[in-house]
C-alpha positions in Angstrom: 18.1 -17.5 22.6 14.9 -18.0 24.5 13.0 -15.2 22.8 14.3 -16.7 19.7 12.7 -19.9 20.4 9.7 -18.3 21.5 9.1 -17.0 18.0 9.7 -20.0 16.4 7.2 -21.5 18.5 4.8 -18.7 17.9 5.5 -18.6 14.0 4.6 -22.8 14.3 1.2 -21.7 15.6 0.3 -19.5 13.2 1.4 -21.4 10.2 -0.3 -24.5 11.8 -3.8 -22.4 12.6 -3.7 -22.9 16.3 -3.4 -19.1 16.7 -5.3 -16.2 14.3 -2.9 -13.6 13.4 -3.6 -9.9 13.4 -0.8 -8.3 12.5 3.2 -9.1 12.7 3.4 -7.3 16.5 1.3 -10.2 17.6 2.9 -13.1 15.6 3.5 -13.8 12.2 3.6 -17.0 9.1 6.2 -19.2 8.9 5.1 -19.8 5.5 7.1 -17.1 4.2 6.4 -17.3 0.4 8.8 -15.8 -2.3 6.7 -12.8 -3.1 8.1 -9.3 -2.3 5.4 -6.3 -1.7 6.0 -2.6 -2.2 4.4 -0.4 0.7 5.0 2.9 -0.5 3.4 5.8 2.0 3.9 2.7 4.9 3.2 5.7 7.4 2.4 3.7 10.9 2.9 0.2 9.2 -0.4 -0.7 9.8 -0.5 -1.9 5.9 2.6 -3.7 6.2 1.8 -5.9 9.5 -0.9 -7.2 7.5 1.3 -8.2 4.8 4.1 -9.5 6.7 1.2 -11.1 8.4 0.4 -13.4 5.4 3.8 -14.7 5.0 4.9 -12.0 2.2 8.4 -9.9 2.2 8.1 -6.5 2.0 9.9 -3.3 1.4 8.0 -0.3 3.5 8.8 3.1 1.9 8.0 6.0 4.2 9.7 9.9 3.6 8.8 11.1 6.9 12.1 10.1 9.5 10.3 9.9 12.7 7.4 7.5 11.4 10.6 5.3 9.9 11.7 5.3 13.6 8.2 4.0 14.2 8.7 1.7 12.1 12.1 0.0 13.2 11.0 -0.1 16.7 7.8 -1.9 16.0 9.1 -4.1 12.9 12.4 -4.9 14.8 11.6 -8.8 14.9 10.9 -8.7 11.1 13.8 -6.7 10.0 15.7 -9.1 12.0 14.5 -12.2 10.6 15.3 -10.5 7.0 11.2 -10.6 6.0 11.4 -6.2 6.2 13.4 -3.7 5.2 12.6 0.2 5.2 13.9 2.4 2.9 13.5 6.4 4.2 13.0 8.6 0.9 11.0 9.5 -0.9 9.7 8.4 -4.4 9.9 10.9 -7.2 10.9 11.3 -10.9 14.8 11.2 -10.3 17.3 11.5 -7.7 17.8 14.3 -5.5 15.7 16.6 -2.8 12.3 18.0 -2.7 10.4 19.9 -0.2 8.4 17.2 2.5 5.3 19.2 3.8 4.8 16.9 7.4 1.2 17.8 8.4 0.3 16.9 12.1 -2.4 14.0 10.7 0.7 12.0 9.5 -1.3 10.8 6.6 -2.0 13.7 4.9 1.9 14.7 5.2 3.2 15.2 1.0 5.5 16.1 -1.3 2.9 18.3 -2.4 2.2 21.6 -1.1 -1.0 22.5 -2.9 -3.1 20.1 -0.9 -4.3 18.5 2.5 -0.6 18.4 4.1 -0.8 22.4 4.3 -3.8 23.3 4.4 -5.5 21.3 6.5 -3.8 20.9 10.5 -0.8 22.1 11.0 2.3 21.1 9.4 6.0 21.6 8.8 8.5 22.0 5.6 11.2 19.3 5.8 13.9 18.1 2.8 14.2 14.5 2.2 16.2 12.7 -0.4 14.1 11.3 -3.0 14.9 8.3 -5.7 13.0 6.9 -9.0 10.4 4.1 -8.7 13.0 1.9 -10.8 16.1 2.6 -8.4 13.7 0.9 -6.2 13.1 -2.7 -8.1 17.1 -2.2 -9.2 17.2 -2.3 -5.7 15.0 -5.0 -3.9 13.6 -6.5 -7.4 10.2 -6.5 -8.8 7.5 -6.9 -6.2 4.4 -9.5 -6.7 2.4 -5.9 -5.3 3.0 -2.6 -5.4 0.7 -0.4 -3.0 1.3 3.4 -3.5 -0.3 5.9 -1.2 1.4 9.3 -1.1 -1.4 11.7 -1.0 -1.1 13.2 -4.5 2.6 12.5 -5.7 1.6 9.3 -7.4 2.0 10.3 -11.2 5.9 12.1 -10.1 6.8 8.4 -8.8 5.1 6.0 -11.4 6.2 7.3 -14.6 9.8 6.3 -14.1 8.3 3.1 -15.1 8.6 1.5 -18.4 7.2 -0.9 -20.1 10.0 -2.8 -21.3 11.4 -3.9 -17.3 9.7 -6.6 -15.2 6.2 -4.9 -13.4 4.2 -5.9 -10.6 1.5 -8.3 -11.6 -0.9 -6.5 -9.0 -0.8 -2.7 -8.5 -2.9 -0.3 -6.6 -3.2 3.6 -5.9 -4.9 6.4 -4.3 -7.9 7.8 -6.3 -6.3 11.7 -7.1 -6.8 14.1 -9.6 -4.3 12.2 -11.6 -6.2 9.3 -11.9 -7.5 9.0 -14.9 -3.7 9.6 -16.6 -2.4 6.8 -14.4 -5.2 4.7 -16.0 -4.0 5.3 -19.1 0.0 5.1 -18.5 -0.5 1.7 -16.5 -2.5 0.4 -19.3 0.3 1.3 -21.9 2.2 -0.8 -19.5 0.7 -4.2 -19.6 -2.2 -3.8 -16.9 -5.8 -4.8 -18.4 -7.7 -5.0 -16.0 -9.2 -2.3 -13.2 -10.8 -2.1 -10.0 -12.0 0.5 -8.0 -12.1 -0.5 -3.8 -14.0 2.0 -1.9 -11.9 2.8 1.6 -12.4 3.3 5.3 -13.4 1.1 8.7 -16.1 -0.9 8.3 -16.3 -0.4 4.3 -13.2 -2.5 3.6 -14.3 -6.2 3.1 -12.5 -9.0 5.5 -9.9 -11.2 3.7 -11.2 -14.4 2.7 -10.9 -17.6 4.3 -9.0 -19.7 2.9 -7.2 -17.1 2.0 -6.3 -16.5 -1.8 -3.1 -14.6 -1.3 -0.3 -16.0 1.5 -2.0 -17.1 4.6 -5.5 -16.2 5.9 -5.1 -13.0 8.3 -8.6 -12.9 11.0 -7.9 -8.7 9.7 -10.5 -6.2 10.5 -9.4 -3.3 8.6 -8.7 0.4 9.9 -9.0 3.7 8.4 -5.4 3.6 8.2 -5.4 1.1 6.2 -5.8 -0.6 2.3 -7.1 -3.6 2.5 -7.5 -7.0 0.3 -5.3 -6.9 -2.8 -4.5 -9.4 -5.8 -6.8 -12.4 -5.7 -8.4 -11.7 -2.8 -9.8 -7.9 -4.2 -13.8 -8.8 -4.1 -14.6 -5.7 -6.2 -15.3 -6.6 -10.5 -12.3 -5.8 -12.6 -13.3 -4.0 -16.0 -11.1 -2.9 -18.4 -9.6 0.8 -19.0 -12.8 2.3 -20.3 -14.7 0.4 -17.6 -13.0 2.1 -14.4 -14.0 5.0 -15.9 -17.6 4.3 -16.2 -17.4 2.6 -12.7 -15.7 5.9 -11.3 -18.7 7.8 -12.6 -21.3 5.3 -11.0 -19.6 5.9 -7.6 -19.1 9.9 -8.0 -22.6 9.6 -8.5 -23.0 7.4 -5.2 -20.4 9.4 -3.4 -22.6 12.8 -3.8 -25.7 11.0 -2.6 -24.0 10.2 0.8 -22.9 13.6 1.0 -26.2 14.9 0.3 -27.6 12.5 3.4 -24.9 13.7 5.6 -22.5 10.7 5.4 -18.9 10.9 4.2 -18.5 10.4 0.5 -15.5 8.5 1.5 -12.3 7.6 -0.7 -11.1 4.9 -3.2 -8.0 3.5 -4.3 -7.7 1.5 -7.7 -6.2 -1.8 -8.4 -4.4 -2.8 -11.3 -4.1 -6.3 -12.9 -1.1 -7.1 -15.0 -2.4 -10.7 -15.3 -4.8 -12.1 -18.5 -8.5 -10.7 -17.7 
């Protein structure tokens, strides 16, 4: 009962501003809204403190079992208060098993073999159970976001979508070869407008205060993790034909850090279901 009390006071403080919040191990917002987020690829959960962080719900998707441990040790407050809950599969095009390639940087660990998770590190061949995107909002319902990050699989777990059931007004994904597909197949669904966030430590722009999504989060962003999304994404959203141009500008951009020995880094694009 006292520790219970003890969180109430702390979640008092933070909804209050007395206290900046960091992520959900050190306190979290009272001002739970209504919103539900998708993290899917939640690997160490370092995506989904921030979001719990704001005062949103959130359903963390990870295949791999022992980060899911992970993840219920250090989330046991949250899925306790009913603000969390993990699911431990994987996301495909249908029910069943596939092949889970664990690679020894837990974030390059796939469904798919003909990449990073096997041949980069070492790594090891496990089966998980996998389930369609829409089992997943038949599930838990449609989520305000949907973040996706599983190194490759994207297209296999989106396009159980359609365009006919309730979609997440925000959207975001890994920049992969598939990219350009998912452009189109998002934009057959309803999303009109595109932006392309550049990734990585000290890349990744601080949320704003006051904040434009949930609560305001004092979040200085790791290499682990995706940063700003919705309202609070600071990069110009163009339509279909304009990521594409803006994907070329930073190609372009990309090679010329390469070329002066920095890393060309990584993107992810977000997807607006909302008017433009």
């Amino acid at each position: 009962m006292v520790a219970i009390r003890e969180i109430h006071r702390t979640l008092h403080r933070v909804s209050t501003g007395v206290v900046p919040v960091y992520g959900f191990d050190k306190g979290f917002s009272t001002a739970m809204t209504s919103k539900l987020i998708f993290d899917i690829g939640a690997n160490n959960g370092d995506d989904t403190a921030f979001y719990l962080s704001k005062g949103f719900r959130v359903v963390a998707v990870e295949a791999d079992p022992a980060l899911c441990r992970q993840l219920e040790t250090r989330f046991a407050d949250a899925i306790g208060a009913g603000v969390l809950q993990i699911e431990n599969v994987g996301v495909a095009g249908a029910d069943g098993t596939l092949d889970f390639y664990v690679n020894s940087y837990s974030e390059w660990s796939s469904f798919v073999k003909a990449g990073k998770a096997t041949h980069e590190n070492s790594h090891e061949k496990i089966t998980i159970q996998t389930i369609p995107m829409v089992r997943l909002l038949e599930r838990h319902g449609t989520p305000y976001y949907l973040k996706i990050d599983i190194e490759g699989f994207e297209k296999a777990a989106l396009t159980t979508l359609r365009a006919d059931m309730p979609l997440p007004d925000y959207m975001s994904f890994e920049v992969n070869a598939d990219w350009t597909f998912l452009v189109d197949f998002l934009s057959g669904h309803g999303y009109q407008s595109f932006a392309l966030v550049r990734q990585g430590r000290d890349v990744l722009p601080d949320p704003p205060q006051p904040a434009r999504e949930g609560s305001y989060v004092a979040q200085k962003f790791k290499m682990s993790m995706s940063g700003c999304f919705g309202q609070e994404i600071t990069a110009p959203w163009v339509s279909a034909d304009g990521i594409v141009t803006t994907m070329a500008e930073e190609l372009k951009a990309a090679d010329a850090r390469q070329a002066r020995g920095q890393p060309s880094g990584w993107h992810d694009i977000h997807c607006r279901r909302l008017p433009a």
